[in-house]
N, C-alpha and C positions, 0 to 999 in steps of 0.2 A: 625113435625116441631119443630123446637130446640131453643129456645130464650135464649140468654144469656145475660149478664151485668156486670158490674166490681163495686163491693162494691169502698164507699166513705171512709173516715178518720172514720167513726162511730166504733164504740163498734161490739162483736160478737152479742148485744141484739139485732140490728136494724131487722128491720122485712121489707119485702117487698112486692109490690102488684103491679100484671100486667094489663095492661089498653089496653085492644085489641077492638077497635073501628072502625065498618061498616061502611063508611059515606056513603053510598048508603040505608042503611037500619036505619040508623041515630040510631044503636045499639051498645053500648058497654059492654063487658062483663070486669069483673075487677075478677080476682084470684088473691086470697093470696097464696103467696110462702113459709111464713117463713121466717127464716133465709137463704134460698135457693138463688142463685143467676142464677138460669139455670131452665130452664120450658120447658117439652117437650109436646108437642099440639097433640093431634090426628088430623091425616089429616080429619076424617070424618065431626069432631064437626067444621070447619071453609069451607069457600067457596074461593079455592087455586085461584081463578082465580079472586078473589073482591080486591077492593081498600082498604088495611087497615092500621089506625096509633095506633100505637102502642107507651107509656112510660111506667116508672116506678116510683114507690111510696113508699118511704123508711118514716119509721114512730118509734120515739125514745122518750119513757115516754111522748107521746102525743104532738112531734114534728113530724111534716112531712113536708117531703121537694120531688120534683118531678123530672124526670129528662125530656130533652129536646125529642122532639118530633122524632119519623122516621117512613117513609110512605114508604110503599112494597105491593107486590101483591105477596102471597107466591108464585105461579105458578113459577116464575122468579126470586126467594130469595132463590139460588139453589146455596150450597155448597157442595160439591163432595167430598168425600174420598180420601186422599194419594195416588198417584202411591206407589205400591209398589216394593222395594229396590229387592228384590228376583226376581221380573216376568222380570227387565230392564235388557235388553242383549243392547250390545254396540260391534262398531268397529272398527277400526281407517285403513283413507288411505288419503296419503299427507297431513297429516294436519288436518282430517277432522274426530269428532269424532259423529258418528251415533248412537243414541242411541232407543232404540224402544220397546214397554209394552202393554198390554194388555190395550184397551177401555171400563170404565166401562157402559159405555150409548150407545155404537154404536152411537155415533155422534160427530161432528168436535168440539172441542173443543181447551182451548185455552192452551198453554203452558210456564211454565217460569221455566229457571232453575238458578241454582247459583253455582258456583265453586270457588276452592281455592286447591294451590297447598299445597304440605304437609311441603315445607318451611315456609310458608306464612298464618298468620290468619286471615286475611281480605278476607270476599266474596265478587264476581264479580258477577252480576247480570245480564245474558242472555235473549236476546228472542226467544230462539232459529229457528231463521231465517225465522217465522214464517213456518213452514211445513206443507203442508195437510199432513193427518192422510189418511192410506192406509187402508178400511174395517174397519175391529175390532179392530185396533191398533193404538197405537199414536207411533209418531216416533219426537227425538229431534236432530239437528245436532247443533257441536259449533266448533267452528278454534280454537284448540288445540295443542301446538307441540306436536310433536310424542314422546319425550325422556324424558317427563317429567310427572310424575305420580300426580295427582287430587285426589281431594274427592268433590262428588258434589250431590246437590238435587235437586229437580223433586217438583213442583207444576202443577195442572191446573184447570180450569173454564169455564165453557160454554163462548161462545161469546157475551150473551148480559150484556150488566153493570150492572144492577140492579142485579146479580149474582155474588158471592162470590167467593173467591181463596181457593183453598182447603189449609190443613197443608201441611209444607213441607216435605217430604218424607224420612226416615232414609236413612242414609248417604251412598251415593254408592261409594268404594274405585274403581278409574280407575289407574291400574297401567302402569309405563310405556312402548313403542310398544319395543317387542325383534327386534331386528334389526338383531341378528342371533344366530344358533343353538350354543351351546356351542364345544369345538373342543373335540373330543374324543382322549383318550390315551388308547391302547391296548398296547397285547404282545400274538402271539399264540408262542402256546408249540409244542412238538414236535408229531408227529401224534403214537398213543400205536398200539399195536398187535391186539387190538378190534378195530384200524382204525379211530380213533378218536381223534380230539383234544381239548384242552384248549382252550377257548379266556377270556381273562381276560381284564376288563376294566375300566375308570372312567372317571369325567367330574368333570368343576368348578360347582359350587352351582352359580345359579344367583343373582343379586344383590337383595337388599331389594325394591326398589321400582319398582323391575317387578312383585312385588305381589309372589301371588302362583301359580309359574310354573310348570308345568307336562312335561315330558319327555316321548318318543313315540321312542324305540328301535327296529330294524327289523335287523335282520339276514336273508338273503336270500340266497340260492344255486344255485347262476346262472346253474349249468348244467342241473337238473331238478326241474320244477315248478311242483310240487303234488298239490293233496287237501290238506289244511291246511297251507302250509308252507306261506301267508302272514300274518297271524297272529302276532302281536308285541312281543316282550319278556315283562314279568310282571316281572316289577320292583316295589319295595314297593314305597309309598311315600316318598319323604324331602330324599331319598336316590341317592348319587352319583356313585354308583360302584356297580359291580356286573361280573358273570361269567356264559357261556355255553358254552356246549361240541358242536362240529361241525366233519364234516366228511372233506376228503382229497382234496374235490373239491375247485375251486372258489367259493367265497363268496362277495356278497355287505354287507358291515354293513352300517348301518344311524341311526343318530340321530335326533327329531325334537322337538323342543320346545314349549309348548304351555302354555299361562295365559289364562283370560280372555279377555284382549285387541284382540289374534287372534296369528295365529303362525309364527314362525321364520321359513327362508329359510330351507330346509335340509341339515344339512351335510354328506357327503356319503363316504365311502372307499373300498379298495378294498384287497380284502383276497388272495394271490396267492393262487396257488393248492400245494400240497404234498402227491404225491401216494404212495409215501416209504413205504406202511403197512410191509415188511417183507416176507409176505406168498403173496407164488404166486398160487393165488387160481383163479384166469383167466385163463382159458382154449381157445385158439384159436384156429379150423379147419381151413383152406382152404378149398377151391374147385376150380373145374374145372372154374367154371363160377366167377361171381364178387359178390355173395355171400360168408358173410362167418359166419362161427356158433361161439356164445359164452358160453363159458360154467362158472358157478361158484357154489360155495356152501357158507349157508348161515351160519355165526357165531352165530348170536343167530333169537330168534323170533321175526318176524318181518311182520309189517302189509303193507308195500311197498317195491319194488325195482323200481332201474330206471337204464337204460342202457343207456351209453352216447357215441357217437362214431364225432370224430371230427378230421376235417385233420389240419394239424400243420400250422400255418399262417396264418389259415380260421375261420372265427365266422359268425353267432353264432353256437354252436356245434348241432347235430343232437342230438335227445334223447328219452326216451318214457318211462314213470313212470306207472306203473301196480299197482295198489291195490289187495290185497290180504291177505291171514291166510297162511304164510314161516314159518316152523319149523327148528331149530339149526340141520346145517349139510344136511338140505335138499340140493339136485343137482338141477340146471337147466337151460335152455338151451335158447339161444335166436339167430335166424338170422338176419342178415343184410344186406343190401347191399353198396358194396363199388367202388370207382371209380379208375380204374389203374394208377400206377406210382404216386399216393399220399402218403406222410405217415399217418395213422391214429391214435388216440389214442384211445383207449378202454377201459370204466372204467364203474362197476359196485357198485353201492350203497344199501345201504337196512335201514329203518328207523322203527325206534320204539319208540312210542310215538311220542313226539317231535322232535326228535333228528334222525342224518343222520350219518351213518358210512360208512366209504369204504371198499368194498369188494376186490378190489386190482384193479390191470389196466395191463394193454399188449400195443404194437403197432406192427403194422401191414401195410405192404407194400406188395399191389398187384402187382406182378412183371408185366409192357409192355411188346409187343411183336413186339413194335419199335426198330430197333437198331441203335438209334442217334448214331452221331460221334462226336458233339459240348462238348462234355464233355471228350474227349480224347486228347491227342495230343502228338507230336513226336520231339524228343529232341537230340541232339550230333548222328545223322546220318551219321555211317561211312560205308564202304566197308564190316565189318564184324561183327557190333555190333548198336543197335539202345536202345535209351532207352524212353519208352512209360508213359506217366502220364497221372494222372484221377482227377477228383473232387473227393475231398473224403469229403466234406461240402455237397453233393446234394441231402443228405437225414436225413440232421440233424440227431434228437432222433433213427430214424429206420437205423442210420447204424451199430446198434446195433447186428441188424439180421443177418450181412454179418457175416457167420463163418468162410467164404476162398473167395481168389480171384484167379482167373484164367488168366495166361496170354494166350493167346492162336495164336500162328503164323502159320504161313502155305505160301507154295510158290504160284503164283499166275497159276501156271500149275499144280493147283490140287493136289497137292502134299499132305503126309498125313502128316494131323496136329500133332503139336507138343505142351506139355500142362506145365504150369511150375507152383508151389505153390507162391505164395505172402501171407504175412503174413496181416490181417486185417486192422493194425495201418500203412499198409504204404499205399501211392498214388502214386507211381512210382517204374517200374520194368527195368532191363535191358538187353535185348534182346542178346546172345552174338552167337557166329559161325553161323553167317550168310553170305551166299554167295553174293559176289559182285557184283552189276549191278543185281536187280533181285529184282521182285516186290512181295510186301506183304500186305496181311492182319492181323490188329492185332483186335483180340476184347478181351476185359474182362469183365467175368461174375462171380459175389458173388453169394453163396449160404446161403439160408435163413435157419433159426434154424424151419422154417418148410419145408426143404427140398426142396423149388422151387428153383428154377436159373432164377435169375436177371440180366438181360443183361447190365451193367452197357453203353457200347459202343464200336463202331469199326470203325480204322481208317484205309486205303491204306496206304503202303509209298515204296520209293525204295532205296533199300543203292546202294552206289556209287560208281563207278568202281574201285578204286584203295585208298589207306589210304590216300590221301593228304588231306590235311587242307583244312574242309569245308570252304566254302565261307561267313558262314555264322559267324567264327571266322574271319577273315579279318577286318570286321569295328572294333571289339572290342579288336585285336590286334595294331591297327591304334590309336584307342583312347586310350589304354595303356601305350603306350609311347608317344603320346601328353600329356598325364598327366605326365609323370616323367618330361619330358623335362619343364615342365610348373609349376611343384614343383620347381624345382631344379632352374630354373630363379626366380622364387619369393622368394629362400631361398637368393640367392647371391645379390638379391635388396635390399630384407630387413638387411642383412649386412650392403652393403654400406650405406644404408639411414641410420639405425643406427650409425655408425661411424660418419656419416659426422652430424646428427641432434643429437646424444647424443656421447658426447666425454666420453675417460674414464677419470676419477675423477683423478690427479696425487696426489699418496699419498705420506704423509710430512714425514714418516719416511723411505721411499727408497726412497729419494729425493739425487742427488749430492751436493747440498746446504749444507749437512751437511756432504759432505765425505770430508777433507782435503788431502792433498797431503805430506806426507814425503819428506822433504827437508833434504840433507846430511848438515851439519854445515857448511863445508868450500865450498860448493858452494853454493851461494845467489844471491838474483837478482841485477841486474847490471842495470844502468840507461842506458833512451836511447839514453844519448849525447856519449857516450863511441863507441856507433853501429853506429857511422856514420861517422866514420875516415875510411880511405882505408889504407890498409898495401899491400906492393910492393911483391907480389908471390915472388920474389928474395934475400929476407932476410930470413935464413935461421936457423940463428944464434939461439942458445937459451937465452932466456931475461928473468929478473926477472919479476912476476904480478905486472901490477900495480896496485896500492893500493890506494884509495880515502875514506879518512873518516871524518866523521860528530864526531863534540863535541858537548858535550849537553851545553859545556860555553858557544856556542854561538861562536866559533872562525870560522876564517876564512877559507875555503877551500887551500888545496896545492895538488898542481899537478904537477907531476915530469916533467919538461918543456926538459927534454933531452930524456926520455923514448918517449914522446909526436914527438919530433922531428925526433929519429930513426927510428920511425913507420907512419911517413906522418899524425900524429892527431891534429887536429886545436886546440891552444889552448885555445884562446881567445873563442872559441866557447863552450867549454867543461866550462869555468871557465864562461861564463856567465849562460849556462840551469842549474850549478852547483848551482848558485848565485842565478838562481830564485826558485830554490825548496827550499833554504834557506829560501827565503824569505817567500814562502808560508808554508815552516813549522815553521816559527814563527810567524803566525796569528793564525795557530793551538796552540797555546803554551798552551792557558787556558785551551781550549777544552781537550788537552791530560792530561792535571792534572783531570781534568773531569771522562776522562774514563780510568785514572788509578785505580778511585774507581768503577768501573765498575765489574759484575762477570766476570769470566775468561772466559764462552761462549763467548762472546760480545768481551771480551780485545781479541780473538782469531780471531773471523771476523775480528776485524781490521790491522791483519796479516797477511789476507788471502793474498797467491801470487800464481797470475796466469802461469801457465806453460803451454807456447806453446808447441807443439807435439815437441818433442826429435829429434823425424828423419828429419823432415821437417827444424828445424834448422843447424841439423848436414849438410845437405846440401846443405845450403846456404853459411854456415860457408866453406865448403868445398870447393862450386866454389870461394871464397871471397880471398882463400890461391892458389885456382889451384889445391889441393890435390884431386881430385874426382877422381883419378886412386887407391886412396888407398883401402886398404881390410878392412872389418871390424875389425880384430884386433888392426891395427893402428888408428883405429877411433876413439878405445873408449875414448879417454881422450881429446878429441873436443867438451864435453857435454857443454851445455850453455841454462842456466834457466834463462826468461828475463818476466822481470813485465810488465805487458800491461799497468799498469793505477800506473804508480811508483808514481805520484801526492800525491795521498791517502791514504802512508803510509808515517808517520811521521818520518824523519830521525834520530830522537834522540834515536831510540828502535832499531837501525840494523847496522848493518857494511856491509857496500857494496865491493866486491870483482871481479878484474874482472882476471882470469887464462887464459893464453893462452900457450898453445907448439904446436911450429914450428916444421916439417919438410920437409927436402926436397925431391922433390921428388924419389931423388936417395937410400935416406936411410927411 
């Protein structure tokens, strides 16, 4: 039994003395400690199950002073030892973290723990959820998240009060739960002539508060499971990367992750196959039957082989791994059996030590002795020619095999067959001098690089009595020219809707706006009060022009009233449209001082004078004289350029002229 005390403000001189008193046997024994402040009691010399009170008596150059009383029964004055940090295994799920140690009494006792995160220096104080204790063991649970890493201690105490709490227990680091394996980065290389390849690889380092992670790598050979091969690869410690050699097969890699908390999902991948070794060191027999023998030899010393034989689109592969003492160069032989009309793959391995290498591989197709037709068929069927196609995808990897193809025709009256070469890489042959109206069989059968013939298929057909155009051309010459006819309508739509939804752009430099018209000097435009006099077809006579001009003084118009009168021309009518362009060209008067300063483009537009068509006039002019019998020789000098909009040139910039010759119509 252990008694302890905590010294007062005294000096190191003070001396102490223990006061252990029976009140049943009304005895007390009193020891000196010393300067000691801790007294350990043999269990024999006290009676553990008596009522006893117990002080102490601290005494300084002949002062003492005592301290206050406490009553115990040692039996029940029971302090317990630490859990310890080392024996506590712990594990977390939703939330919930279980923790569990070793019992040192084999009985229920009682539990408290304390935690604090590694951000945060203030402990939480648990009871952990009060738990019976399972046999020999205590067990704590506490509602923890899962992603957040703790340091926590471990107390406990029998159940009755008058019993002590133990010390708290050195610090148990919980870090936080992996939520998953880290992602693997690989690279395989390419497979050597020993059959073997590279895998090289690496991963992130996990974070600092998932503690000390351990990672758990397996390489596996899906084709064949040996002895040994689930064994992990050994990776050192605190190390992310690493490399092993692997053979030509599939392969799973994983990685899994593990701390103390408990482990993360696994991650898994998948290794294609690579048989390329180079040496074709795969021997394959046929036989009669759906056995067949394989044969190889071994590259170096080897304590396994395993033989894998698997049909192409089928899993998992068949196999069989032999233990054994193989010496480099040994031969040997293995049977199988296979099922007809599959392709198989066949692949031979051999391992030493650790490690798997390939022995090389073959495939293999048991030729049937069905002769489908679903895989043939018959194309451009004429009177004297037919052309026959195959699947040539219907055996994937193994159409390898086929060395030759055979077209093979024959008449349907027995006739003797007749046999043509096709080269490997084609799927259609064609059939040519055959006779018309006359039924056939065609089959075609490849021959295998082990010598079998493989009936690929055979179909009936009959060609047709005479060359005319199968029937079978019809809808597709019918729907040939409904497509022209049906281009060529949507080219001429899509015209017009263009024309009529996008006009073309007219552009400003071939624009007539800017072409003017060469005007001869002495004929100019003539107003239109001049064009509406009638002259009598019977004046004959030749007459001088008359002549009407504008002064820029501003004077008055004169118009020769006798010219006027020999030619039926009103004159009062002439001398008033005369009178009002005067007038409207002296409202212009400013304006043309105006666009005298104008450039000369502009001073030119407003010169522009429009000219009716030539011919169109000359014939008017013509009925107007009665001259419309004359020839164009005599015409030419009836030309007459007349302004449409005479308004809008200013009369002070032009001399107006009007020319007329008569003739009659006899000369």
């Amino acid at each position: 039994m252990v008694c302890t005390w905590r010294a007062g403000d005294s000096s190191a001189d003070t001396t102490y003395r223990l006061h252990l008193c029976n009140e049943e046997k009304s005895y007390c024994e009193i020891i000196d400690t010393g300067t000691s402040t801790q007294l350990i009691i043999d269990r024999q010399e006290i009676h553990i199950d008596k009522n006893y009170t117990a002080w102490v008596q601290s005494c300084l150059q002949g002062h003492c002073h005592s301290s206050s009383n406490i009553t115990l029964i040692p039996f029940y004055s029971i302090k317990y030892n630490p859990p310890s940090s080392e024996a506590v295994e712990f594990s977390r799920f939703n939330g919930t973290l279980r923790m569990t140690w070793k019992n040192p009494e084999n009985q229920p006792l009682r539990k408290e723990a304390r935690y604090k995160s590694r951000i945060h220096f203030k402990w939480t104080t648990g009871d952990c959820n009060l738990q019976e204790d399972a046999g020999d063991s205590e067990m704590c649970t506490l509602s923890l998240a899962d992603n957040t890493a703790y340091e926590i201690q471990l107390r406990h105490k029998s159940h009755d009060s008058r019993s002590h709490w133990s010390e708290w227990c050195d610090t148990i680091s919980v870090p936080a739960k992996l939520q998953e394996s880290p992602e693997l980065h690989y690279s395989v290389g390419e497979i050597s002539k020993d059959g073997q390849r590279n895998l090289s690889f690496h991963w992130e380092k996990a974070a600092a508060d998932q503690g000390n992670v351990n990672y758990i790598l397996r390489v596996r050979m899906l084709s064949c499971l040996c002895e040994g091969d689930q064994k992990p690869l050994d990776i050192p410690e605190n190390k992310t990367s690493g490399s092993v050699l692997i053979s030509g097969a599939v392969y799973n890699f994983s990685i899994e992750a593990v701390n103390k908390d408990g482990r993360a999902p696994v991650q898994s991948y998948m290794i294609d196959s690579d048989l390329h070794t180079g040496d074709d060191l795969v021997k394959i027999s046929p036989s009669s039957s759906n056995n067949v023998t394989v044969g190889w030899k071994f590259k170096k010393r080897s304590r396994f082989y395993c033989i894998e034989w698997q049909p192409l689109a089928e899993s998992p592969a068949s196999s069989k791994c032999v233990k054994g003492k193989f010496l480099e160069g040994q031969n040997l032989t293995f049977t199988g059996t296979v099922e007809s009309a599959k392709c198989y793959r066949i692949a031979a391995y051999s391992r030493q030590n650790k490690s798997w290498s390939s022995l090389g591989s073959a495939y293999y197709l048991k030729p049937s002795k069905d002769r489908g037709h679903s895989n043939i068929s018959m194309l451009n069927i004429t009177a004297h020619s037919a052309t026959v196609m195959w699947d040539g995808s219907l055996h994937n990897a193994c159409s390898s095999l086929l060395l030759t193809c055979y077209i093979v025709k024959h008449a349907a009256e027995n006739a003797t067959s007749e046999g043509q070469m096709a080269n490997t890489s084609m799927t259609y042959y064609t059939l040519k001098n055959l006779l018309s109206g006359t039924k056939y069989v065609v089959e075609v059968i490849g021959q295998t690089k082990y010598g079998e013939m493989l009936s690929i298929g055979q179909r009936h057909f009959m060609t047709q009595e005479t060359d005319e155009i199968s029937p079978d051309w019809i809808p597709l010459a019918i729907s040939l020219i409904l497509v022209v006819f049906a281009t060529g309508g949507v080219c001429s739509c899509r015209k017009r809707i263009k024309s009529r939804l996008c006009p073309v752009v007219p552009d400003p430099y071939d624009s007539n706006a800017t072409k003017f018209p060469t005007v001869e000097p002495d004929l100019v435009a003539t107003p239109k009060a001049l064009l509406t006099s009638t002259v009598s077809s019977e004046e004959t006579e030749a007459v001088e022009a008359l002549m009407v001009s504008f002064s820029p003084e501003k004077e008055s118009p004169v118009v020769n009233r006798e010219l006027s009168r020999d030619y039926n021309i009103s004159v009062e009518k002439a001398e008033a449209e005369v009178l009002m362009d005067r007038q409207a060209t002296t409202t212009t008067e400013a304006e043309i001082e105006i666009d005298a300063d104008l450039p000369f483009e502009y001073r030119r537009q407003m010169l522009l004078t429009s000219i009716v068509g030539e011919r169109e006039d000359e014939k008017d002019l013509g009925e107007m004289f009665g001259d419309s019998d004359q020839n164009e020789s005599d015409k030419k000098d009836t030309e007459l350029f007349i302004n449409t909009d005479f308004s809008m040139v200013p009369s002070s910039l032009f001399t107006l002229q009007l020319k007329v010759n008569l003739f009659s119509p006899n000369e």
